[in-house]
N, C-alpha and C positions, 0 to 999 in steps of 0.2 A: 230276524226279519229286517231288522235294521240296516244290517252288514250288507244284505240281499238288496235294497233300493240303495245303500250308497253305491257299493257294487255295477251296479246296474246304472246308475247315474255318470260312473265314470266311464262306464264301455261304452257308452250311449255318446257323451263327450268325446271319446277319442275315433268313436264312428267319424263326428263330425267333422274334424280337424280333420282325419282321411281324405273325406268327401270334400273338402272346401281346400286342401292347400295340400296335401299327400302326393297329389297326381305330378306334378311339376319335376319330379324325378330330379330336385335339388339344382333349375338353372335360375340363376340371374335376369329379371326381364325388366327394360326399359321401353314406354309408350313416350313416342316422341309425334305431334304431328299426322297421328292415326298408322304410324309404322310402329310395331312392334319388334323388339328384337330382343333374345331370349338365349344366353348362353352360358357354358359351365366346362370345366375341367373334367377330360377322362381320366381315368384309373390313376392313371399312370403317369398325369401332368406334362405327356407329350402332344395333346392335340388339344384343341377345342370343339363343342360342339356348338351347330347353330341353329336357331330357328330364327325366322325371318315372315314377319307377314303384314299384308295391308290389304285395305277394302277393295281389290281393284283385281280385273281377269288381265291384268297385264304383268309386266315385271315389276321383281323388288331388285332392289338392289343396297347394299353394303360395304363400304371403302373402310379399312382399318388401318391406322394411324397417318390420322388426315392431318395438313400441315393448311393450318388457318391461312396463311400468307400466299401460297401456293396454291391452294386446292386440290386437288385429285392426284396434280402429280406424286408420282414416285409409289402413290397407298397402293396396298393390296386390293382389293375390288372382287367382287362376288357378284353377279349377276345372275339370277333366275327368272323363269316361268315356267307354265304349264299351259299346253294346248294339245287338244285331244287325249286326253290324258296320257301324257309323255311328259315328261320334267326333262327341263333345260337347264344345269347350272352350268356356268363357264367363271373360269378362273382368268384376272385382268389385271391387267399393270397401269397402272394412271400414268398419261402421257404428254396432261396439262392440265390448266384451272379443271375444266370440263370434259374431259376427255381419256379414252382408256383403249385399250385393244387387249386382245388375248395376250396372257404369257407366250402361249407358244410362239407369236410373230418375232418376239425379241430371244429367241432360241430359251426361253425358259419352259416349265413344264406345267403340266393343269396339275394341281399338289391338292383337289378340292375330293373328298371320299363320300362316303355313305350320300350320295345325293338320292333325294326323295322330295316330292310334293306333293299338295291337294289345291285344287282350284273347288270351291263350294264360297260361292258368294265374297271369295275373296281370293287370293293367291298365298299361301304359305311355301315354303321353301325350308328343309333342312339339311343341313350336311357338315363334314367335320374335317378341318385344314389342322394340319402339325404348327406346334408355334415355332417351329426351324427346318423347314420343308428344305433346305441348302440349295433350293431355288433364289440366284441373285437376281431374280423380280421381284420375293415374296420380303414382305416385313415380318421381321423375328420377333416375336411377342414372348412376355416372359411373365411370369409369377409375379404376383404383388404388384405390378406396374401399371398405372392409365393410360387409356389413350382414346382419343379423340377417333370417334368412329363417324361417317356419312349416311345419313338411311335415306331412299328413296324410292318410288313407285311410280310409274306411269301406266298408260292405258294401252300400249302394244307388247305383242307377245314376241318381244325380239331383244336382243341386247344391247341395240346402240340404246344410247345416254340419250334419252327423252322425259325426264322426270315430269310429271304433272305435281308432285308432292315434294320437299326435300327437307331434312334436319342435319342435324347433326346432334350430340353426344359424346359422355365422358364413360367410359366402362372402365373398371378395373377386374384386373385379371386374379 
């Protein structure tokens, strides 16, 4: 009978740790500023995956390896929302401190896959870029390495650069 309540004691434990931290399906997540962002290596250590979310029915947005001195130029940039329940992510090239445009205007390509969102009382955005898309807009991210990521949200459901919120962040890969 003994065996039977430790037994039991530990199924009961390992319920819990299911229920409290099991779900997260093993990403990486940094609260910065009320943005969340939430990422992890697939199988195969050629892509990344992302969540992205903040309190707001407008866009998030995500610039990966931001250069402090410069800003926005040169990063990768990910831009989402969701209205009428349609998800909009577009893939961006920083074009200054502040500013970005589609890959595709500078003959590069949208390298941005699995896009999905939910707008409930917030905006989430997920989706999963290659760390070497051979797109000469996108930054090559690699194994083991940091980099200084941009997180931002504002209140319109559009993509130009209107942040209400912004951070920045250190991830490592």
């Amino acid at each position: 009978m003994k065996f039977f309540g430790i037994g039991l004691a530990v199924l009961l434990a390992a319920a819990v740790m299911v229920g409290c931290g099991g779900e997260d399906g093993g990403y990486e997540t940094k609260t910065v500023e009320g943005i969340t962002l939430s990422w992890k290596l697939n199988g195969a250590h050629d892509s990344l995956l992302v969540k992205l979310s903040a309190t707001t029915v407008g866009m998030v947005l995500v610039g990966f390896d931001i250069d402090p001195l410069s800003g926005l130029q040169d990063a990768n940039i990910i831009t989402g929302y969701v209205a009428n329940d349609t998800v909009y992510i577009q893939d961006n090239i920083g074009t200054g401190e502040e500013a970005y445009l589609p890959d595709t205007t500078f003959n590069g390509t949208d390298d941005v896959a699995d896009k999905d969102g939910t707008e409930n009382g917030g905006t989430e955005i997920t989706f999963t870029i290659p760390l070497d898309s051979g797109d000469p807009n996108d930054v090559i991210l690699e194994v083991g390495e940091s980099y200084l990521v941009f997180l931002a949200w504002g209140n319109n459901d559009s993509h130009v650069y209107s942040p209400e919120v912004y951070a920045s962040t250190e991830i490592e890969l």
